[in-house]
C-alpha positions in Angstrom: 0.0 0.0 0.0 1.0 3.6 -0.6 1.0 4.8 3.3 3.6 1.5 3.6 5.7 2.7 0.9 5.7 6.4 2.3 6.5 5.2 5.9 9.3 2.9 4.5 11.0 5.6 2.9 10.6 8.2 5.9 12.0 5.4 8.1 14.8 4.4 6.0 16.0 8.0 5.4 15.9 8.5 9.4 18.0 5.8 9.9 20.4 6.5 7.3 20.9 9.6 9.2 21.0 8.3 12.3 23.7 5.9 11.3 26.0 8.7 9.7 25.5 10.5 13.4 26.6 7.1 15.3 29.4 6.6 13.0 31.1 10.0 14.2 31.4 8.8 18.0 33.8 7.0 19.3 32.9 3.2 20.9 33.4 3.7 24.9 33.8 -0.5 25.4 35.0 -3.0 23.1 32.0 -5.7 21.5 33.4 -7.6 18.5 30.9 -9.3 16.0 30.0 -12.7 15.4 33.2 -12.8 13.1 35.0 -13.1 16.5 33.4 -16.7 17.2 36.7 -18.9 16.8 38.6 -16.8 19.1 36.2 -16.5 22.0 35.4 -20.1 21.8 39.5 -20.6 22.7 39.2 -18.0 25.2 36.6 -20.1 26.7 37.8 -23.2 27.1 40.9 -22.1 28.4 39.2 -20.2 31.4 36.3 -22.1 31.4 34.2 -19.3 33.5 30.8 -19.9 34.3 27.2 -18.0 32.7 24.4 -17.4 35.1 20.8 -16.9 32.9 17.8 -15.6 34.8 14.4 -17.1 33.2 16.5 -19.8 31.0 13.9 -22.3 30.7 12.1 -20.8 27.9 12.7 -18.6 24.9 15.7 -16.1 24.1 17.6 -17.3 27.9 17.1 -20.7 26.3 18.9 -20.3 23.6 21.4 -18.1 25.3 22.1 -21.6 27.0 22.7 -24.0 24.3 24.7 -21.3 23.2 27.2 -20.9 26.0 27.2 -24.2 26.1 28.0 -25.5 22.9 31.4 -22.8 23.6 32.6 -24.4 26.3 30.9 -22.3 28.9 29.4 -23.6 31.6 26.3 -22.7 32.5 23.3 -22.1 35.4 20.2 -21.7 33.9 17.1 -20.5 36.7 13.3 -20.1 36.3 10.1 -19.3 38.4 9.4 -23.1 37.1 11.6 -26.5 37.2 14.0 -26.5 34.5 14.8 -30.3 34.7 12.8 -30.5 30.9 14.7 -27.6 29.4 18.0 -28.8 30.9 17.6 -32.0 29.2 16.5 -30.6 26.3 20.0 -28.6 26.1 21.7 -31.7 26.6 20.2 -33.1 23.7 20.7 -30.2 21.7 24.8 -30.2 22.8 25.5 -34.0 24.1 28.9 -32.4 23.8 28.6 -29.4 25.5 29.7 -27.7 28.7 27.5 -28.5 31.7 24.5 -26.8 32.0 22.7 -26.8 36.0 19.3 -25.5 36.6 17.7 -24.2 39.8 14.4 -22.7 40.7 14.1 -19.2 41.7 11.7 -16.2 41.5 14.1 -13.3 41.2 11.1 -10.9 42.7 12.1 -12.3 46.4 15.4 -11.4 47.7 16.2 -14.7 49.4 15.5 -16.9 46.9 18.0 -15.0 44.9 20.6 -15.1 47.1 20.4 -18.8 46.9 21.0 -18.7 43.5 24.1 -16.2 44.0 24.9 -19.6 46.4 24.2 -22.3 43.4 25.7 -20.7 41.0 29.2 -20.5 42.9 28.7 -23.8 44.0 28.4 -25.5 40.7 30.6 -23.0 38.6 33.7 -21.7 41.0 33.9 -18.5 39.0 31.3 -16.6 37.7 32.2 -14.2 33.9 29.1 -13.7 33.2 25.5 -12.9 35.0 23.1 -12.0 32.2 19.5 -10.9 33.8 17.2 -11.9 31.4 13.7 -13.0 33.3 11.2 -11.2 32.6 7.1 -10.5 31.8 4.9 -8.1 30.6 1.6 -8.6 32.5 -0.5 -8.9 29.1 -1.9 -6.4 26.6 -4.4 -4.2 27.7 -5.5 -0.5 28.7 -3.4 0.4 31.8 -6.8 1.3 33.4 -8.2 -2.7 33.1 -4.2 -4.4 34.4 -5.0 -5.6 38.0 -3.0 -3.6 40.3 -1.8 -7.5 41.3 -0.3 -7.8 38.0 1.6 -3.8 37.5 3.2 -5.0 41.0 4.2 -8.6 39.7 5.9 -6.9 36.6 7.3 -4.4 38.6 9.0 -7.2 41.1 10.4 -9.0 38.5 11.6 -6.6 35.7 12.9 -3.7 38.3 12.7 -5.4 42.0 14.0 -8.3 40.4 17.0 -6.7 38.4 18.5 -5.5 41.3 18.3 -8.1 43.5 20.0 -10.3 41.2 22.3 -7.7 40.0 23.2 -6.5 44.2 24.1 -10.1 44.4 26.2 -10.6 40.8 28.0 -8.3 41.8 29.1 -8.9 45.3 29.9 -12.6 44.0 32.2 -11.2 41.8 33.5 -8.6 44.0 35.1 -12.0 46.6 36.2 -13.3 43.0 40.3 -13.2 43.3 41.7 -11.2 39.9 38.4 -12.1 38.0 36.4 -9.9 35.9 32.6 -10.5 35.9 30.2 -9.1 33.6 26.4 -8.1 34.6 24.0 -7.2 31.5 20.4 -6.4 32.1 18.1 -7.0 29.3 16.4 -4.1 28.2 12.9 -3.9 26.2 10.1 -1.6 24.5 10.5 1.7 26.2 13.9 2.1 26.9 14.6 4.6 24.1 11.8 6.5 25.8 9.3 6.0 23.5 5.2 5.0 24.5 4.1 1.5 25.2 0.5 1.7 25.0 -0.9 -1.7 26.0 2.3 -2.1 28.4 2.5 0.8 30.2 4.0 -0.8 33.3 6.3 -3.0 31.6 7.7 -0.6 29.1 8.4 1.6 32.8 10.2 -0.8 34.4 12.7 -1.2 30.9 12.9 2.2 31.0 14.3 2.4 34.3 17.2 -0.5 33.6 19.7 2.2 31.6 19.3 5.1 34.2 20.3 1.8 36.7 22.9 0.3 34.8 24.6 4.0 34.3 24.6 4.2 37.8 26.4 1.4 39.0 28.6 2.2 36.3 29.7 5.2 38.1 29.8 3.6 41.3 32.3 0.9 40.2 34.6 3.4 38.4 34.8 6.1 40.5 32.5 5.5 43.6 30.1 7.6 46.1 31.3 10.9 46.8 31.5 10.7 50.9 32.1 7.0 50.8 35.4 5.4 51.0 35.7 2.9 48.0 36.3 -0.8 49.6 39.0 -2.7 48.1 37.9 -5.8 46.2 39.4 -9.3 44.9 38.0 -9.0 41.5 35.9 -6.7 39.2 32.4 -6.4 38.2 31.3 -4.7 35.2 27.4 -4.0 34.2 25.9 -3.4 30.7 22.6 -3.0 29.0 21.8 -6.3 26.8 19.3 -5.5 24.2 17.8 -8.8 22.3 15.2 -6.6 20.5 11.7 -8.9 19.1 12.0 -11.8 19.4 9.0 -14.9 19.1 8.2 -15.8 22.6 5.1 -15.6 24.6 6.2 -12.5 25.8 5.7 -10.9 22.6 3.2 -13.2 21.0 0.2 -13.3 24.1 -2.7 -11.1 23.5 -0.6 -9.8 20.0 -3.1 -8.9 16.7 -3.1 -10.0 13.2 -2.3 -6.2 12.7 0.9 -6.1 14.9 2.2 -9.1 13.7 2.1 -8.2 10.4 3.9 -4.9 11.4 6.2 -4.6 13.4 6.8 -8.5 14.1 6.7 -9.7 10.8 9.2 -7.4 9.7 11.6 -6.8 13.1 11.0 -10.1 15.5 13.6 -12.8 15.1 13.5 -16.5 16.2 15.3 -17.3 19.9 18.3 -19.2 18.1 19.0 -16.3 15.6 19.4 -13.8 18.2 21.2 -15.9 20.4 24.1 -16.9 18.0 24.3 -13.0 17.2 24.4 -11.5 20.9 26.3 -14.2 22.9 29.8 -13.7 20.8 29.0 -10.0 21.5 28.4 -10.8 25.3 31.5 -12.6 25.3 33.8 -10.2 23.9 32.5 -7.3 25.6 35.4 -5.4 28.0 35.2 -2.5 30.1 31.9 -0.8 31.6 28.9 0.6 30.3 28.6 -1.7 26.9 25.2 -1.5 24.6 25.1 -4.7 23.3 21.8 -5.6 21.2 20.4 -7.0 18.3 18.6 -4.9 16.6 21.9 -2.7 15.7 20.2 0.3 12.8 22.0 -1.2 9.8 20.1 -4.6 11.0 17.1 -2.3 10.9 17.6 -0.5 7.8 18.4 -3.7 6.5 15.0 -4.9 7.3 13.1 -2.4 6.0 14.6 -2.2 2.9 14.1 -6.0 2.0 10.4 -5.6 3.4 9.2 -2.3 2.2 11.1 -1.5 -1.2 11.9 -5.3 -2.2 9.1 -6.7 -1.2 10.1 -9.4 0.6 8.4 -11.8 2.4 8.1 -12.5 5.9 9.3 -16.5 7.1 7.2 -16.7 10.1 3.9 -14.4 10.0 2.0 -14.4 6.6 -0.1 -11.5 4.9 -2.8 -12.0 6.8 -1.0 -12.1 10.0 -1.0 -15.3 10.7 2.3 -17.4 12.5 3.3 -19.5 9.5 3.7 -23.2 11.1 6.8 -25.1 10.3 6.4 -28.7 9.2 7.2 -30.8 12.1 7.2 -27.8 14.6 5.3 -27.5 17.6 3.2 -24.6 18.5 1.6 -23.4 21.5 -2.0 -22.0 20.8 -0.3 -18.0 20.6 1.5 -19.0 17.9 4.8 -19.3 20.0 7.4 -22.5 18.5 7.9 -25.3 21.6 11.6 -24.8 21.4 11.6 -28.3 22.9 
């Protein structure tokens, strides 16, 4: 349609721009692309340091699994349910793999996060990476009609929760001796700022993850003015991770035929995809403050431009909007792929 075509072109002229502005700065940290993959796989298995993946049993923390561990990495996986199925189903995916443990936790409760800070120095000795990745949205609706029981669940686990596991990442890796750990808190819709009408709660909680994650950056560079800075047997580092869309329930629950044709169809990826794209970045990211995402602008104006001015296709949601069902797949009744 014309109004597509008109959007498209307004949208890929915006980004150009916006990608001739980024190019003139100068990186602050150091996050190599997946062209770095040999290398960081012979970093890993020399160190062997361990990955700690909040809300692992399902979707994009998943994938972020298999990942690690088909790397070398080993890795503790946690979620609100019991991750004995999506352990196994890792195992199966990497017989060969680095060891993958699971534990149940609801990161909205501070105790049962500090046993997790407990497991996962138990089963993995040193700790590289802590990636906070649970998360939920509360469904789609008019703020006005979300149960006030539901804005406080989102608001324990994306915020409450964040710092609870974060407060503990990073006083595990403070009693680490000459380690450097690395915390990245996943950010979502409404982090740039922009509305979130339907989500109003959730998209306040991801907004609030950068203005943290800058903070702590300060902190563990040059500390609280008044407060003597306490000496420390290794290093902790915190980051924003970004995964972008990605098909999950989180996205798919309560979505229309209209939104999945746009933006979904266009920008959401599949778990796997962004998974082998973020984790060599997670991996090879030094130094403080990092942006690490997915969704990069030339992967955006990439996107448009096959959608809108060549036409093509979408894999996953058809013209009408419609999750397009792989032979042999499984599929919840959202739409959402049983990743196992």
């Amino acid at each position: 349609p014309a109004w597509e075509n008109r959007m498209a072109q307004t949208l890929v002229f915006t980004l150009l721009a916006s990608v001739a502005g980024a190019a003139r700065v100068a990186p602050r940290h150091s996050v190599l692309g997946t062209s770095a993959r040999s290398h960081v796989r012979m970093v890993g298995n020399a160190d062997k340091p361990g990955v700690v993946i909040t809300g692992g049993a399902a979707g994009v923390g998943w994938a972020y699994a298999v990942e690690f561990s088909e790397r070398g990495y080993p890795v503790v996986i946690c979620d609100v349910k019991d991750t004995s199925a999506a352990i196994a189903a890792i195992r199966q995916r990497v017989p060969n793999g680095a060891p993958v443990f699971g534990t149940q936790c609801d990161v909205s409760d501070s105790a049962s996060v500090e046993l997790l800070g407990e497991f996962a120095k138990e089963k993995l000795g040193t700790v590289g990476w802590w990636i906070n990745n649970a998360g939920i949205n509360g469904g789609r609706r008019p703020f006005v009609d979300v149960p006030i029981k539901a804005v406080e669940a989102v608001v324990k686990v994306n915020l409450l929760g964040v710092l609870y596991c974060t407060q503990v990442a990073i006083k595990l890796m403070h009693e680490q001796q000459g380690s450097q750990g690395h915390i990245f808190n996943t950010v979502g819709s409404g982090v740039k700022g922009g509305g979130t009408p339907g989500y109003v709660t959730y998209g306040a909680t991801k907004r609030g993850l950068p203005q943290m994650t800058d903070s702590l950056v300060k902190e563990l560079t040059v500390g609280v003015q008044g407060y003597d800075r306490k000496p420390t047997k290794g290093v902790a580092n915190c980051h924003t991770l970004s995964p972008g869309m990605v098909f999950t329930d989180l996205l798919l629950d309560d979505s229309t035929p209209e939104l999945r044709k746009f933006p979904f169809g266009v920008l959401a990826a599949q778990p796997e995809e962004v998974a082998a794209d973020l984790v060599p970045k997670i991996l090879a990211t030094s130094g403080q403050g990092a942006k690490v995402e997915f969704l990069s602008t030339d992967r955006v104006l990439v996107k448009f431009f096959e959608r809108f001015l060549l036409g093509k296709k979408s894999l996953y949601i058809d013209d009408d909007g419609n999750v397009i069902k792989k032979p042999g797949a499984q599929y919840t009744e959202n739409g959402n792929r049983a990743l196992y």
